[in-house]
Phi, psi and omega in degrees: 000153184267169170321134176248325197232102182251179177266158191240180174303181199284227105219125191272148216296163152261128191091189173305130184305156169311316184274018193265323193236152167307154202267338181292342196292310182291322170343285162306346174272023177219140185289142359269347191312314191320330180303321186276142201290168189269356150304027187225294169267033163261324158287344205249358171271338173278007198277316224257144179227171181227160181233104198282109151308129140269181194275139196064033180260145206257101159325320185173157188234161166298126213105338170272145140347147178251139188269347189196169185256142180251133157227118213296120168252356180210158199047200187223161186269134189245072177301090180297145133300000000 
């Protein structure tokens, strides 16, 4: 099966680059994770890496297993019909 879900070029980022902050850091500045107690996020930060992309690499294809759940923190995401 082809690519369902690619990266489009990048867009810059607003705020501290992503490798300036811990990803639990960038995570929480956005609802709802904003949300999460700091028992929460102590569990869930050693969990979470972060992955520097290029544009048009393909996130996942249709019908496979997801290997992670992904979160776009710079540039934008391209979903094909």
């Amino acid at each position: 099966m082809g690519a369902f879900g690619s990266l489009q070029s990048p867009v810059p980022a607003k705020g501290p680059a992503m490798s300036d902050t811990a990803p639990i850091d960038a995570l929480c500045a956005h609802a709802p994770f904003d949300a999460l107690t700091d028992e929460a996020r102590g569990w869930l930060a050693p969990e979470l890496s972060l992955s520097e992309l290029d544009a048009g690499t393909t996130l996942f294809t249709k019908g496979a297993p997801l290997p992670a759940v992904y979160v776009i923190c710079a540039g934008a995401f391209d979903r094909p019909c």
